[in-house]
C-alpha positions as CSV (number, residue, x, y, z in Angstrom):
1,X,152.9,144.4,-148.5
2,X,154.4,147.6,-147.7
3,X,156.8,148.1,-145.4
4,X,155.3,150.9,-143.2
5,X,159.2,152.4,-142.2
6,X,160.2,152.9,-145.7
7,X,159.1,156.6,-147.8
8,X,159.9,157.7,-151.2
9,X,161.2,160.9,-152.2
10,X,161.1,162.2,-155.8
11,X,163.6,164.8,-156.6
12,X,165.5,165.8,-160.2
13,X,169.0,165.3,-160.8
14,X,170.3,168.5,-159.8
15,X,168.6,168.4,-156.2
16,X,170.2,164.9,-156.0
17,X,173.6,166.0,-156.6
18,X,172.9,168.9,-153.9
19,X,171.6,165.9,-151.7
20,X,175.0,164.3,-152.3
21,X,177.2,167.3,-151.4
22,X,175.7,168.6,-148.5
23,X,174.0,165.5,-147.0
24,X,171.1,167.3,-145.9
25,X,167.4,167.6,-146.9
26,X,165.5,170.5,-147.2
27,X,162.2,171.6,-146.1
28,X,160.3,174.3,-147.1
29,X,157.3,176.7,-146.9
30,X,153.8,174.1,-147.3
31,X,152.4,177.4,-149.0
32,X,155.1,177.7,-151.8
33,X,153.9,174.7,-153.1
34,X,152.3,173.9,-156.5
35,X,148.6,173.4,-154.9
36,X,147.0,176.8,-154.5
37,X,144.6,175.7,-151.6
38,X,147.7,173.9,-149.6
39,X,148.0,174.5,-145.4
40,X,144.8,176.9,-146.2
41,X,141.9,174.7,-147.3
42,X,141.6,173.8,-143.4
43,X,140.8,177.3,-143.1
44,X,138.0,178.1,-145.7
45,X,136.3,174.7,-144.0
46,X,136.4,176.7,-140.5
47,X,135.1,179.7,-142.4
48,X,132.3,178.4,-143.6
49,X,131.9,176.6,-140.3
50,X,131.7,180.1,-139.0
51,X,129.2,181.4,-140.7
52,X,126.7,178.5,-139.8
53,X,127.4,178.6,-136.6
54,X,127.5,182.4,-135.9
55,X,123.4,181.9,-136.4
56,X,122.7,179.1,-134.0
57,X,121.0,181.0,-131.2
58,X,122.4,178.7,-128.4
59,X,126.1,179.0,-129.6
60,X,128.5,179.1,-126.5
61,X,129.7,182.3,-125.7
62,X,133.3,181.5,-125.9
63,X,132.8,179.5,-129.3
64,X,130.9,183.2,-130.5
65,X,133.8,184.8,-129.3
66,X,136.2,182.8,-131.8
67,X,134.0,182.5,-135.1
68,X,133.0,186.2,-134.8
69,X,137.0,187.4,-134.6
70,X,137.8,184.4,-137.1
71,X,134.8,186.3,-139.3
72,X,136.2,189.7,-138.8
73,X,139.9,189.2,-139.0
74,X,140.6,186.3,-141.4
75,X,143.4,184.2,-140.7
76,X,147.2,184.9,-139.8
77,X,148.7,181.7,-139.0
78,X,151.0,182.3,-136.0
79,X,153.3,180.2,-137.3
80,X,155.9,179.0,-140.3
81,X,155.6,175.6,-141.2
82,X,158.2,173.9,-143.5
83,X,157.6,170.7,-144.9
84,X,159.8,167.9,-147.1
85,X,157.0,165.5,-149.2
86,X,157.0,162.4,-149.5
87,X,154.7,159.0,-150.7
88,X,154.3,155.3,-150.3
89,X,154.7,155.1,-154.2
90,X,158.2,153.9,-155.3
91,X,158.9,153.8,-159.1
92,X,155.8,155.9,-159.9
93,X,155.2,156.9,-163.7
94,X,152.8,159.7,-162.9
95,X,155.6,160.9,-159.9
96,X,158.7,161.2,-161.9
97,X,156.4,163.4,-164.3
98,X,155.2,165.4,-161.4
99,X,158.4,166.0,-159.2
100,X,161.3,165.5,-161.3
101,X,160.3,166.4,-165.1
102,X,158.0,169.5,-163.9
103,X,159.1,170.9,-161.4
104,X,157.8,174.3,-160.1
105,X,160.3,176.3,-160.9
106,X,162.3,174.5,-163.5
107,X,161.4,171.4,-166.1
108,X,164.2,168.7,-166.6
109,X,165.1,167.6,-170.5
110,X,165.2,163.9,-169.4
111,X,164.0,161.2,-166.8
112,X,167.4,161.3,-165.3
113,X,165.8,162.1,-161.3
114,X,166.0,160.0,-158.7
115,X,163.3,158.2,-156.4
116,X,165.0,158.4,-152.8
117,X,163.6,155.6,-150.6
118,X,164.2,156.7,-146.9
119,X,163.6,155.0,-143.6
120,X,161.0,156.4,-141.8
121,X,162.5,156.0,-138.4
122,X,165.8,157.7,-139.5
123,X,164.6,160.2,-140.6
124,X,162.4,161.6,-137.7
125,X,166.1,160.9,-135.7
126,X,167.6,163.2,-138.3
127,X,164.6,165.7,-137.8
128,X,164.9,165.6,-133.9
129,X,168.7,166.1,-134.1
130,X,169.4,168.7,-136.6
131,X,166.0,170.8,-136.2
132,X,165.9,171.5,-132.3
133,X,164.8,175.0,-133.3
134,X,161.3,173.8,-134.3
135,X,158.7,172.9,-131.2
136,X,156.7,170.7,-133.4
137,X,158.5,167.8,-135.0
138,X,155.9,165.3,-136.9
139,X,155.7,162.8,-139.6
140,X,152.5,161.4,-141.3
141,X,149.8,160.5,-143.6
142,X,148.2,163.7,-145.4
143,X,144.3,163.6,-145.3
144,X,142.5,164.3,-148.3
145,X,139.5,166.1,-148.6
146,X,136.7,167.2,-146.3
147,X,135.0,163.3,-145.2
148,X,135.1,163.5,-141.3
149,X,136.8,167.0,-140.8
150,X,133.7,168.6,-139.6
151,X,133.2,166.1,-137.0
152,X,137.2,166.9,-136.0
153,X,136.5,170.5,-136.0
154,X,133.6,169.9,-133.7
155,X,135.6,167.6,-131.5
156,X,138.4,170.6,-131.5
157,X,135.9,173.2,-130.5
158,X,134.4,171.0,-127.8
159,X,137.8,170.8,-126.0
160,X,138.1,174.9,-126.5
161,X,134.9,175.2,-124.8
162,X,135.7,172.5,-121.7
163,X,139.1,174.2,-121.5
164,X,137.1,177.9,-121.1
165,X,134.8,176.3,-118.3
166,X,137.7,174.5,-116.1
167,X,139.9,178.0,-116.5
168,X,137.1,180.1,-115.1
169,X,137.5,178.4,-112.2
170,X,140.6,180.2,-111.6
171,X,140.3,183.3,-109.1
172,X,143.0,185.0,-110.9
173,X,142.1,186.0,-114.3
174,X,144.8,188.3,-115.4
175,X,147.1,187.4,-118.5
176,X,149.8,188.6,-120.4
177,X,149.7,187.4,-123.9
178,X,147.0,190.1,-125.0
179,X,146.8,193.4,-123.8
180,X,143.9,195.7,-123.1
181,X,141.7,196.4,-126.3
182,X,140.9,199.9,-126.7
183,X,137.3,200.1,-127.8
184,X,136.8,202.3,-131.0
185,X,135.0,205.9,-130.6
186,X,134.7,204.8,-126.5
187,X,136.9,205.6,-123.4
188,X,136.2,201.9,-122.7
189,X,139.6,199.4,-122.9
190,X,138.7,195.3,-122.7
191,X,140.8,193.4,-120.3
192,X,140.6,189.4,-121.8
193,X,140.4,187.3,-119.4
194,X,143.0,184.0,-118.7
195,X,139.8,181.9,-119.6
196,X,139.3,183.0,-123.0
197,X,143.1,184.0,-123.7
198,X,144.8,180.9,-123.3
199,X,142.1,178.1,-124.3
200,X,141.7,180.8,-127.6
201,X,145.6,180.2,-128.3
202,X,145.9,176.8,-127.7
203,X,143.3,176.6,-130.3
204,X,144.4,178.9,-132.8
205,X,148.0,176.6,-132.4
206,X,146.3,173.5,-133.0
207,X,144.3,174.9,-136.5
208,X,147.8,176.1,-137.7
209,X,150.0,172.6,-136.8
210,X,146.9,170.7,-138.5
211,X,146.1,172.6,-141.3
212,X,149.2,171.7,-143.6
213,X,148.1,168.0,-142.9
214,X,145.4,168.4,-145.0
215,X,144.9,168.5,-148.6
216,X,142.3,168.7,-151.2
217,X,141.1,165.3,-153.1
218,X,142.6,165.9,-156.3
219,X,146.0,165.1,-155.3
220,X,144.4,162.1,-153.5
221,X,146.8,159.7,-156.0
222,X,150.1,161.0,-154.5
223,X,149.8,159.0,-151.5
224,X,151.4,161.7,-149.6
225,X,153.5,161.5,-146.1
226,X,154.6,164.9,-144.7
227,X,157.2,165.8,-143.0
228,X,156.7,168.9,-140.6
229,X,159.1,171.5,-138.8
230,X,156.9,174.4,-137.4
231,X,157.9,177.6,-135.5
232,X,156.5,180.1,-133.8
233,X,156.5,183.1,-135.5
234,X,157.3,185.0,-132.9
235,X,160.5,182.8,-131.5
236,X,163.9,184.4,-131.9
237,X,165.5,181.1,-133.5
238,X,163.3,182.0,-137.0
239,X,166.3,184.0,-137.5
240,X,168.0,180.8,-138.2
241,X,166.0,179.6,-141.2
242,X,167.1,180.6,-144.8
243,X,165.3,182.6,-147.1
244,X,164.2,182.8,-151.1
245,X,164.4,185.9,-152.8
246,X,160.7,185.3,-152.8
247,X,160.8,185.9,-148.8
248,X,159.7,182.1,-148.2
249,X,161.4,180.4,-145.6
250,X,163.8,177.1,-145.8
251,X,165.8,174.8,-143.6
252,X,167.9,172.0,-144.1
253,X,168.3,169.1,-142.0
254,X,171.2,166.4,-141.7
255,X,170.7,163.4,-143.2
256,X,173.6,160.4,-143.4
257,X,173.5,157.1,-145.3
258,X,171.2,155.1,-142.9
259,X,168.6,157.5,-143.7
260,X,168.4,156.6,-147.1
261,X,167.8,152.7,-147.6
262,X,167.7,152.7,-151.7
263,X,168.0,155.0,-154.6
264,X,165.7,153.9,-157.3
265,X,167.2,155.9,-160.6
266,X,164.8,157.8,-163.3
267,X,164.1,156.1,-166.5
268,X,166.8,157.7,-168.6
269,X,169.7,158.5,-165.7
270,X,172.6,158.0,-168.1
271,X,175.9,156.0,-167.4
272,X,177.5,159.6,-168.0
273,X,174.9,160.5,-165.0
274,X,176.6,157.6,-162.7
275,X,180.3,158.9,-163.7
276,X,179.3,162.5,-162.7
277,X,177.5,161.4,-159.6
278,X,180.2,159.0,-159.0
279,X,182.9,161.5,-158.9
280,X,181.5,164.2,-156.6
281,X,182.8,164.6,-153.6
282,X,180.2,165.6,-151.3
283,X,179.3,164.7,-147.6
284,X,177.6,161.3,-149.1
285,X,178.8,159.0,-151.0
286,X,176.7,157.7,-154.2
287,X,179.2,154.7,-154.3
288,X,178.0,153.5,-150.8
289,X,174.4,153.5,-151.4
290,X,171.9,151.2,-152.8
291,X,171.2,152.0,-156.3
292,X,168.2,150.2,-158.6
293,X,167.0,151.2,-161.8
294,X,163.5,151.9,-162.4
295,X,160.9,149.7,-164.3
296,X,160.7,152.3,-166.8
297,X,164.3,152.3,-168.0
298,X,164.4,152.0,-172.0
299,X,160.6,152.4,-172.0
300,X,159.6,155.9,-171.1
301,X,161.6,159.3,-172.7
302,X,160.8,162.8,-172.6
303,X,159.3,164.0,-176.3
């Protein structure tokens, strides 16, 4: 049975030893990943919600509103969301090809990662403690493909529309989020009022905190947990994430020993491996944690 406060985290050997120096994990942009539809396959489902639902003839006014602007500007997501991936899988043949043989950016010559087993629990402390910066802090299961997200998206609209009607209320409709849209080729400027503006942003937030949470079925066999930090773009503390040459986005968080229950060592991580890992003195200690080799040790090699 598995225990539900325990995650795995596949890395190479290099990471690792970064892992070791600095005691901290990092998290980074959920579009920089290796899956081209990743954080936006949430939006081409409420695109193509859009354009069924921009020809229902009794579509509330409000829901119009947001499908026809959705329609006519696309998507800009209003904020940066960072992730570290993990799975329930420990000791997983097809993971230590995927995230420490092949890695995005650089392919390893031997088994020699390392399958990090964390604890759940610690590491959301670690995440509350070190990334204060973020407003949205979360940890859970990925959802893969489309069964039941319609439905969601329906349940989501439904609020945006009950939130619309119970703002309207309100005698005082002024706002300053948006201001006045100057109509094209017109002398005519559009005030929005408080009853579309702040129900419209509360929904655009939820889309873009949801949308890396969900994943397309072919990487169903991961098992993924995510981890999310997210930011508004707008919030003077993104200053305080670290950057790629590529212009992505990065943060580190501090991690200690209690966040990291086992480490379950790649097929072929070599004695030599243990010496160098052994001997570097970084932040953590590889002498202090709990080390297990993998199944695959004098079975599987890189040819």
């Amino acid at each position: 049975m598995m225990n539900d406060d325990r995650l795995y985290y596949y890395t190479d050997y290099n990471t690792f030893k970064l892992i070791l120096e600095n005691s901290t994990l990092r998290f980074k942009e959920s579009t920089s990943s290796n899956d081209k539809l990743d954080t936006i396959q949430l939006y081409d489902e409420l695109f193509q919600m859009a354009e069924e639902k921009l020809n229902e003839k009794e579509l509330e006014t409000e829901q119009k509103f947001y499908f026809d602007m959705l329609k006519h500007n696309g998507v800009n997501s209003s904020r940066i969301s960072l992730v570290a991936c993990f799975t329930t899988k420990a000791d997983s043949r097809m993971l230590w090809d995927a995230y420490t043989m092949h890695r995005k950016d650089r392919a390893a010559i031997r088994y020699n990662g390392v399958c990090i087993e964390f604890s759940k629990s610690c590491l959301r402390a670690a995440m509350e403690k070190s990334a204060s910066i973020f407003d949205i802090k979360d940890c859970r299961n990925i959802t893969y493909g489309f069964e039941g997200i319609r439905d969601y998206l329906e349940n989501i609209m439904d609020i945006f529309s009950t939130e619309v009607k119970n703002l309207s209320n309100y005698k005082d409709q002024k706002q300053s989020y948006i201001p006045p849209i100057q109509i094209p080729y017109t002398n005519k400027v559009l005030e929005l009022k408080k009853c579309i503006v702040i129900p419209l942003l509360h929904l655009i937030d939820k889309f873009d905190t949801e949308a890396p949470f969900i994943k397309h079925i072919f990487w169903q066999e991961e098992s993924e947990i995510r981890a999310l930090l997210s930011i508004k773009k707008r919030d003077r503390n993104v200053k305080r994430l670290g950057r790629y040459e590529d212009g992505s986005f990065f943060f580190d968080i501090v991690i200690d020993e209690k966040c990291i229950t086992k480490v379950i060592l790649g097929p072929e991580f070599s004695d030599k491996d243990i010496e160098e890992v052994n001997n570097i003195n970084g932040k953590l200690s590889f002498e202090n944690l709990k080390i297990e080799k993998s199944r695959g040790t004098n079975i599987i090699t890189n040819r």
